[in-house]
NUFIMAR-590455 format. One record per residue (C-alpha): x, y, z negated; residue number from 1; residue in one letter; chain. Coordinates in Angstrom, 1 decimal. Layout:
<sites>
+--------+--------+--------+-----+---------+--------+
!      x !      y !      z ! num ! residuo ! cadena !
+--------+--------+--------+-----+---------+--------+
!      X !      Y !      Z ! NUM !       a !      A !
...
+--------+--------+--------+-----+---------+--------+
</sites>
This chain:
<sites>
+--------+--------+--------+-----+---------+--------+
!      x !      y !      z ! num ! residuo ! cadena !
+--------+--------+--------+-----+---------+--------+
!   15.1 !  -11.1 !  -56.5 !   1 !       x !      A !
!   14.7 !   -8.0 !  -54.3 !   2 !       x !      A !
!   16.5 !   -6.1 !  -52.2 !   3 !       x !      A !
!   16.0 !   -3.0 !  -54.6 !   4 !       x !      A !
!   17.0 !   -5.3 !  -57.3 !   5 !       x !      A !
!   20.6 !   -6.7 !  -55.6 !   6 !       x !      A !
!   21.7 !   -3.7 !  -54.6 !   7 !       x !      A !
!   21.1 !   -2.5 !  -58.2 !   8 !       x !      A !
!   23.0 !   -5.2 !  -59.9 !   9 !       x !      A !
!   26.2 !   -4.9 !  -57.2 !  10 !       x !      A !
!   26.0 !   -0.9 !  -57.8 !  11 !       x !      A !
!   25.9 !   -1.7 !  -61.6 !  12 !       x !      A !
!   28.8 !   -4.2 !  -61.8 !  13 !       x !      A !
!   31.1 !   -1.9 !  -60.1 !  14 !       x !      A !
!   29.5 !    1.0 !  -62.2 !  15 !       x !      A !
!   31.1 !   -0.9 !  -65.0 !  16 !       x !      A !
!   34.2 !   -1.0 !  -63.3 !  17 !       x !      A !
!   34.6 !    2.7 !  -62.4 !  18 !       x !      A !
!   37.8 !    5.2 !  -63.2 !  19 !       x !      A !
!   35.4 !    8.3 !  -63.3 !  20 !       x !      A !
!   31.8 !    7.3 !  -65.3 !  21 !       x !      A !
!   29.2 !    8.3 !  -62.3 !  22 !       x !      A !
!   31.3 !    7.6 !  -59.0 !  23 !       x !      A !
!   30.9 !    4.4 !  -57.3 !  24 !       x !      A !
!   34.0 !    3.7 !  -54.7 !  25 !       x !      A !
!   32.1 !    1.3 !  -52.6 !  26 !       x !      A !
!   34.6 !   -1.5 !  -51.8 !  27 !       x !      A !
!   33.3 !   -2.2 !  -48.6 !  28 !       x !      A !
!   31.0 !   -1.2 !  -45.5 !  29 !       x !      A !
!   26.8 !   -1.3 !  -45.2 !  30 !       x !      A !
!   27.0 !   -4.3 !  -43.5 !  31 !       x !      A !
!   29.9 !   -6.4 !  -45.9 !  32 !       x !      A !
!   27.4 !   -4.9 !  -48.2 !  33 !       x !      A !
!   24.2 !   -6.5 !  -46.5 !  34 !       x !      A !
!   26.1 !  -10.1 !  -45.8 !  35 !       x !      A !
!   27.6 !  -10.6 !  -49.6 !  36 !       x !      A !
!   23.7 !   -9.6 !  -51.0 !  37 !       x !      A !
!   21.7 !  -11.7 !  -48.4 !  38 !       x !      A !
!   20.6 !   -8.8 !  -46.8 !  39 !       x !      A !
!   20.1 !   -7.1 !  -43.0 !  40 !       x !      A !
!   22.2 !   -4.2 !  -42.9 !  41 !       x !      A !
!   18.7 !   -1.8 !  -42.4 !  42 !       x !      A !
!   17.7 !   -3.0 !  -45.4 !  43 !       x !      A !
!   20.3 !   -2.1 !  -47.5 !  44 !       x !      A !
!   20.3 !    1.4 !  -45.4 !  45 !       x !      A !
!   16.9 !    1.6 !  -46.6 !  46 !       x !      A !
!   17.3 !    0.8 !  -50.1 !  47 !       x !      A !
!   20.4 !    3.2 !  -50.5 !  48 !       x !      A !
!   17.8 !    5.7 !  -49.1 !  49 !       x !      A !
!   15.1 !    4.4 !  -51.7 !  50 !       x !      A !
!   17.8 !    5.0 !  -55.0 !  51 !       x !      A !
!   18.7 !    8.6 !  -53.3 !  52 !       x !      A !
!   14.9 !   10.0 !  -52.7 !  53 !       x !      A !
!   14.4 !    8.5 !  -56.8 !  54 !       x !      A !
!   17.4 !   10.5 !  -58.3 !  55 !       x !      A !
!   19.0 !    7.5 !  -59.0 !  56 !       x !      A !
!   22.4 !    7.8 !  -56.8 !  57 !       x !      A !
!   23.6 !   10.4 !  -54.6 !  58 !       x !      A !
!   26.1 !    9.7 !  -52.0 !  59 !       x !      A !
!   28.9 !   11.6 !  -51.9 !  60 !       x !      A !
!   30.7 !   10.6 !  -48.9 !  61 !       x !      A !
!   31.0 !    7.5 !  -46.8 !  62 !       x !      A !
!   33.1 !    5.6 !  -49.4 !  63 !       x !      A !
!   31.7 !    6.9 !  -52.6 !  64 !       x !      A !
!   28.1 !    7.0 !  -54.7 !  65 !       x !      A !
!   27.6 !    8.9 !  -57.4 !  66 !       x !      A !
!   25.3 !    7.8 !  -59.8 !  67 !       x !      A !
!   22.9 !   10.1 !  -61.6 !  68 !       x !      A !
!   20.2 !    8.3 !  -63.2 !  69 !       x !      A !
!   22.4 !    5.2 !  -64.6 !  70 !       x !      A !
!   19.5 !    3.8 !  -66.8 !  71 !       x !      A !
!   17.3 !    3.7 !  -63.7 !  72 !       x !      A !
!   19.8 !    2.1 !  -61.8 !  73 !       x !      A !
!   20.4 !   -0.5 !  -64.7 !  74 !       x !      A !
!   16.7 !   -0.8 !  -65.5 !  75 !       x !      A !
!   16.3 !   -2.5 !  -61.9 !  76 !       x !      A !
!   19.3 !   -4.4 !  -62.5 !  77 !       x !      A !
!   18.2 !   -6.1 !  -65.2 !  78 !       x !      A !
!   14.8 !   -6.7 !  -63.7 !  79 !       x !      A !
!   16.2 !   -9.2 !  -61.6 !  80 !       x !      A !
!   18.1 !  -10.7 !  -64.9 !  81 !       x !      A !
!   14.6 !  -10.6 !  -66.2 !  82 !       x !      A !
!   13.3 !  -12.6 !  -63.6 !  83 !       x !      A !
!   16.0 !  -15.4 !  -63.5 !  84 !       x !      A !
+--------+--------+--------+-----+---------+--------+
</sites>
């Protein structure tokens, strides 16, 4: 699985789990990010960067992501299901 990919499916799950239907509250920091996915903290940077330059999430502050291409997001997702 990528990096694209994990950060995908964690921005997904919580997605599902979200009061308003396109902001993400990100529970926790780049770098708790990085360790729970198996990733460097740049890398996750990177691929946050990535989603924003495609459309597919915009951030909105330091704690919150909106999401504005939600198929996209879910379509790289579900790569990585695809894959397993």
């Amino acid at each position: 699985m990528n990096a694209t990919e994990r950060v995908a499916t964690f921005l997904s799950h919580l997605l599902q789990n979200a009061p308003v239907d396109d902001v993400i509250r990100l529970p926790m920091t780049r770098n708790a990010i990085a360790d729970y996915l198996g990733l460097t903290t740049e890398t996750v940077s990177r691929t946050f960067t990535r989603l924003r330059r495609e459309g597919v999430v915009c951030p909105v502050n330091t704690h919150d992501v909106q999401v504005k291409n939600a198929s996209r997001l879910r379509s790289y997702a579900t790569a990585q299901a695809l894959a397993a």
